[in-house]
C-alpha positions in Angstrom: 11.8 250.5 93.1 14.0 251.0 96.2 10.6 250.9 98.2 9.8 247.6 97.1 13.1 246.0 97.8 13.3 247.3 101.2 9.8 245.5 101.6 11.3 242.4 100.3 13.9 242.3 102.6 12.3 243.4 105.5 10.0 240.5 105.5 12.7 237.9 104.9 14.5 240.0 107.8 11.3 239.0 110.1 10.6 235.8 108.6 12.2 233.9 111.8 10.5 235.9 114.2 7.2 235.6 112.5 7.7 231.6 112.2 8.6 231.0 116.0 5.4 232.5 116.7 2.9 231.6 114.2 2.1 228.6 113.3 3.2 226.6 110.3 -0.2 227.5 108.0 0.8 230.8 109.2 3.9 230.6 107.8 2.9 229.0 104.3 0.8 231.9 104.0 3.0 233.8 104.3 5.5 232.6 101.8 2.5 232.1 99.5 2.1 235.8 100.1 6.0 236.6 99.8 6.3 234.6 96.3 3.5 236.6 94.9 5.3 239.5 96.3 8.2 238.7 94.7 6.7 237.6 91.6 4.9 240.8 91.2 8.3 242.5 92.1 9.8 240.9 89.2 7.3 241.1 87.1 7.3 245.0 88.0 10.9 245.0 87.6 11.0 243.4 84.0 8.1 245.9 82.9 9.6 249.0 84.7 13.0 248.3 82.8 11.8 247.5 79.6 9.7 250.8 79.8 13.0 252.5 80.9 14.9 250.8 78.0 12.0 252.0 75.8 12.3 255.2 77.5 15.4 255.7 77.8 16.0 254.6 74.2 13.3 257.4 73.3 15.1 260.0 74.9 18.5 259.1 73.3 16.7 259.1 69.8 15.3 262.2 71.4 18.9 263.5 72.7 20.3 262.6 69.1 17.6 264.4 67.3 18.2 267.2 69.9 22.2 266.9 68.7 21.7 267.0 65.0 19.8 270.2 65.6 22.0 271.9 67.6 24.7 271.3 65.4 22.3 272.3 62.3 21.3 275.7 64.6 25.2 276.0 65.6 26.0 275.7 61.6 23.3 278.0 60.9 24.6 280.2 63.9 28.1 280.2 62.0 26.8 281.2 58.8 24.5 283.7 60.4 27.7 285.1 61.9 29.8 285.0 58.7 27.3 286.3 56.9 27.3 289.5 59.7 30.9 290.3 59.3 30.5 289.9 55.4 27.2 293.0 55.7 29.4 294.5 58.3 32.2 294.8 55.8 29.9 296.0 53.0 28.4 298.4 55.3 31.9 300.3 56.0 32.8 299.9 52.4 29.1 301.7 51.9 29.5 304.3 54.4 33.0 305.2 53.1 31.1 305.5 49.8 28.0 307.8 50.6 30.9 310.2 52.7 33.0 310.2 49.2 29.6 310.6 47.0 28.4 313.1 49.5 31.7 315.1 50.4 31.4 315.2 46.0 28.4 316.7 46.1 28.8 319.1 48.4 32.0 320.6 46.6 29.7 320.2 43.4 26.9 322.3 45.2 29.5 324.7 46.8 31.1 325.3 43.3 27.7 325.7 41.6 25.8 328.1 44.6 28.9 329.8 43.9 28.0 330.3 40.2 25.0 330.9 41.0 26.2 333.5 43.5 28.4 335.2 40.6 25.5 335.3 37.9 22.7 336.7 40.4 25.7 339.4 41.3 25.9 340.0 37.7 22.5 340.2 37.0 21.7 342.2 40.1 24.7 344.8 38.4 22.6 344.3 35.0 19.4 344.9 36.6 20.8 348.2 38.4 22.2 349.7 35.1 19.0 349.1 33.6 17.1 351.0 36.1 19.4 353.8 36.2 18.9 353.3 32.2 15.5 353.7 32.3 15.6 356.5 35.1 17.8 358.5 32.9 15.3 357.9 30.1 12.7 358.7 32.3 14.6 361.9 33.8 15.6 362.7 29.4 11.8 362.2 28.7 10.3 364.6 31.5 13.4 366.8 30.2 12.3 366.6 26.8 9.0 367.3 27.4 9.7 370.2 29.8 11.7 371.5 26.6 8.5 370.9 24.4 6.5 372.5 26.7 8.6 375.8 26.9 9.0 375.7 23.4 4.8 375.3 23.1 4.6 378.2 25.0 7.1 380.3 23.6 5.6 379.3 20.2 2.1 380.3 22.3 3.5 383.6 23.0 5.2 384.6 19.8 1.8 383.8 18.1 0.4 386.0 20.9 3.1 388.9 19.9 2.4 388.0 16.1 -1.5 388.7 16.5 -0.5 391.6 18.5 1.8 392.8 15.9 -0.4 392.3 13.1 -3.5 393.7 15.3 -1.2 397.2 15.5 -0.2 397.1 11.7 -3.9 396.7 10.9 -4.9 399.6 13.1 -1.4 401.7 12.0 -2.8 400.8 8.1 -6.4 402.0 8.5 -5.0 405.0 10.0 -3.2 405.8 7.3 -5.9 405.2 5.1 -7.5 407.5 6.7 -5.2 410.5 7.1 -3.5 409.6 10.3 -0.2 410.8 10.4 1.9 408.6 13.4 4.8 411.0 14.8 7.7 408.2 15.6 10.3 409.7 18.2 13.9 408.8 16.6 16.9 408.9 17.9 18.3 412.7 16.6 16.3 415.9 17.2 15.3 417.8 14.7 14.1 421.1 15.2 11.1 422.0 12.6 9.9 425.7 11.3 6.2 426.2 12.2 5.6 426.0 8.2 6.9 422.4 8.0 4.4 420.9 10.4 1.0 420.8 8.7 -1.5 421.9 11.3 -4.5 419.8 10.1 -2.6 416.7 10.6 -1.6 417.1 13.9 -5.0 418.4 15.1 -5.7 414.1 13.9 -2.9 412.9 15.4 -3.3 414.6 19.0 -7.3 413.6 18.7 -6.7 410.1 17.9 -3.5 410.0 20.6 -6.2 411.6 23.2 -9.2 409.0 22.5 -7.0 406.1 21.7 -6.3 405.4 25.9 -9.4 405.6 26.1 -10.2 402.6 23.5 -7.0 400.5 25.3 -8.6 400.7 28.7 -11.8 399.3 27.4 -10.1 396.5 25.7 -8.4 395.9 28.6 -11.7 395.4 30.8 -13.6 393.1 28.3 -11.2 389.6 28.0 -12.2 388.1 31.2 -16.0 387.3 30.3 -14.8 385.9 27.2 -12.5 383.7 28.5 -14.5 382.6 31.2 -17.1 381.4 28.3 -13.9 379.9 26.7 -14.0 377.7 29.5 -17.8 377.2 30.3 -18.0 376.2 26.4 -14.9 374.0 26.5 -16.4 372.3 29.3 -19.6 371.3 27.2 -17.7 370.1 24.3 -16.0 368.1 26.3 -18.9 366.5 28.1 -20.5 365.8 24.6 -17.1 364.1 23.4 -16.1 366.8 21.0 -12.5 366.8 22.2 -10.9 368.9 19.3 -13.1 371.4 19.9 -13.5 371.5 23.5 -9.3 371.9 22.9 -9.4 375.1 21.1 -12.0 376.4 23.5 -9.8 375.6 26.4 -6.6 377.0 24.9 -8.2 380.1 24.5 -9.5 380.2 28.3 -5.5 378.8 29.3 -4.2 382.2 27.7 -5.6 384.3 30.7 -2.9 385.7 33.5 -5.6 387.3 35.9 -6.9 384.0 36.4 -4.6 381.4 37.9 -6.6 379.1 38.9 -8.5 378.7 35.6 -5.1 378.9 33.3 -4.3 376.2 35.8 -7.6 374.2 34.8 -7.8 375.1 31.3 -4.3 373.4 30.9 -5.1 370.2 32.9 -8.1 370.0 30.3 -6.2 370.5 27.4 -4.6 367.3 28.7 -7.5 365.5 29.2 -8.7 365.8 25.7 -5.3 364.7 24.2 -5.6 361.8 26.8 -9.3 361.3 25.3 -7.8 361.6 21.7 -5.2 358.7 22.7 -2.3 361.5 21.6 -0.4 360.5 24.8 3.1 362.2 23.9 1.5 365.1 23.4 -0.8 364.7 26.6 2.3 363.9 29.0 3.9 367.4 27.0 0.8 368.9 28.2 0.8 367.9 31.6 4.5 368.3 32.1 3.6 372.1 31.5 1.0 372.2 34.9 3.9 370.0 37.2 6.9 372.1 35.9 4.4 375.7 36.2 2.5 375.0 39.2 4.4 372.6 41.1 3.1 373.2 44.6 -0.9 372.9 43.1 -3.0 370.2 43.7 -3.3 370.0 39.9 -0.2 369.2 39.5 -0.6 366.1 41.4 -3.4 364.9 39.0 -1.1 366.1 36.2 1.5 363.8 37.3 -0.9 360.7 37.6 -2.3 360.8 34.3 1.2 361.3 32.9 2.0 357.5 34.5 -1.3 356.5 32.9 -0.7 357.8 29.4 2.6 356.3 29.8 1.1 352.9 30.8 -0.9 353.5 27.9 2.5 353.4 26.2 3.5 350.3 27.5 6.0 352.0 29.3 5.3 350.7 32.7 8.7 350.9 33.8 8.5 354.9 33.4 5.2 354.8 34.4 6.3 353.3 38.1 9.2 356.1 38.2 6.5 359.0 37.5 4.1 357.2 40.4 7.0 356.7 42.7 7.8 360.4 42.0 4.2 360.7 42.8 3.8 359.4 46.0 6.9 361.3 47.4 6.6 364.6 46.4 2.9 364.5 46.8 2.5 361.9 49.4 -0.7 363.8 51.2 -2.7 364.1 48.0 -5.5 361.4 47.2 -3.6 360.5 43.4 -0.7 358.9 46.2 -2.7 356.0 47.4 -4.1 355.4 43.7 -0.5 355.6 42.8 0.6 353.0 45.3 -2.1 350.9 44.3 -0.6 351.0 40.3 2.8 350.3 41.9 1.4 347.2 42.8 -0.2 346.3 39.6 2.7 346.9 37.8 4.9 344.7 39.8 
């Protein structure tokens, strides 16, 4: 706009210059040529400011649309805001709650893991008085049956001395059926007349006193075949699954002192076949005899691992994890320790 007005007026500026020089068509030319300049000035100016009105109307219907949003954003903006400080709030108010819930809880929890604390200290005492219970039991039980065992072989033995006894009244009876007479030294000497001793008789007595060494000696080189076939035999009737039998035959071979080593056997087998017969009090009894006799044997190890089977066989596998335990401490080189560890762990 400035451009064309500066046009305008710089032609009316030169208009006298241009009409002292040019001629008069000249110069209606050039007004013809400045009207229609200024015409199409005017008409520019009338349609360049009604598009700027129309513009410029646009843009305030524009700016006022523009207005009535900001002042919905700076509403929204407000509430926005308000509603910020109202969470805020809540979220201090909700903080200060979960610190009083959780400071509750953790008294609660202190209070209770220190219940807990208490009970597993009293079970824990519980527990310990039941195992030394059951080791006392355990200890009263090997006790008992190292009593039953002495008392089986003191029963053993005075059977022994009542077969022996019986064996000498047998022979002291047939000798006086058949005109023995025994001279018994007493306590008081008496001095006899040569007519009060019979001769006869004592010619018996001192024939019979003379061979009768003679008959002790060779019953005292004969038991040890006998027993040894005590044993062999046992052994067969155990193999065929006569246990009772194979028993007997193994009591019998146990009763022999030259031998250790078989009495040792013979006794571990008198176990197995009350094991066999499911008689596992008297089995333990039985092998309680071998550990409490022979403690230092390698039989005495197995002795003492098929006493914690027969008591497992009990369902006593509390005692039965003392006797292994024993087991694998006192006897920790033998093979029955590993198997015992490995029943340890079953048992657990």
């Amino acid at each position: 706009m400035k451009k064309k007005y500066l046009t305008s007026l710089l032609l009316l500026a030169l208009l006298p210059l241009i009409s002292n020089c040019a001629s008069q068509q000249e110069v209606k030319t050039l007004n013809y040529h400045v009207r229609s300049i200024n015409k199409k000035l005017d008409d520019m100016k009338v349609n360049t400011v009604d598009q700027m009105q129309q513009r410029q109307a646009n843009s305030s219907g524009i700016l006022d649309q523009i207005q009535s949003d900001i002042l919905v954003l700076k509403s929204n903006l407000e509430e926005n805001s308000h509603m910020n400080r109202m969470l805020q709030e809540q979220n201090k108010e909700l903080q200060l709650a979960v610190q009083n819930l959780q400071s509750q809880q953790e008294k609660k929890m202190d209070s209770t893991i220190a219940e807990l604390n208490s009970k597993i200290a009293l079970q824990n005492e519980s527990l310990a008085a039941i195992q030394q219970a059951r080791v006392r039991e355990a200890e009263r039980r090997s006790k008992a049956a190292s009593i039953a065992a002495a008392d089986a072989m003191r029963k053993a033995q005075a059977a022994k001395a009542a077969k022996i006894t019986a064996a000498k009244n047998a022979a002291a009876t047939s000798s006086a059926n058949a005109g023995i007479v025994h001279i018994q030294p007493s306590s008081q000497k008496v001095k006899l007349s040569p007519a009060a001793v019979p001769v006869k008789n004592v010619t018996r007595q001192s024939s019979s006193s003379s061979s009768k060494p003679v008959a002790n000696k060779n019953k005292a080189a004969s038991p040890t075949k006998p027993v040894q076939d005590s044993f062999s035999k046992g052994q067969q009737q155990y193999r065929t699954g006569n246990f009772k039998e194979a028993y007997t035959l193994f009591e019998k071979s146990a009763s022999n002192r030259s031998d250790q080593k078989m009495a040792i056997n013979s006794r571990y087998m008198m176990g197995e076949c009350l094991y066999k017969q499911n008689q596992y009090d008297q089995a333990i009894i039985q092998y309680q005899q071998i550990i409490s006799n022979y403690p230092g044997k390698p039989e005495a190890a197995k002795a003492l691992y098929r006493q914690g089977e027969s008591f497992e066989q009990l369902s006593d596998n509390e005692t039965a994890k003392i006797i292994y335990t024993k087991l694998t401490k006192s006897y920790s080189s033998s093979p029955e320790a590993a198997s015992a560890k490995k029943r340890i762990e079953a048992l657990q």
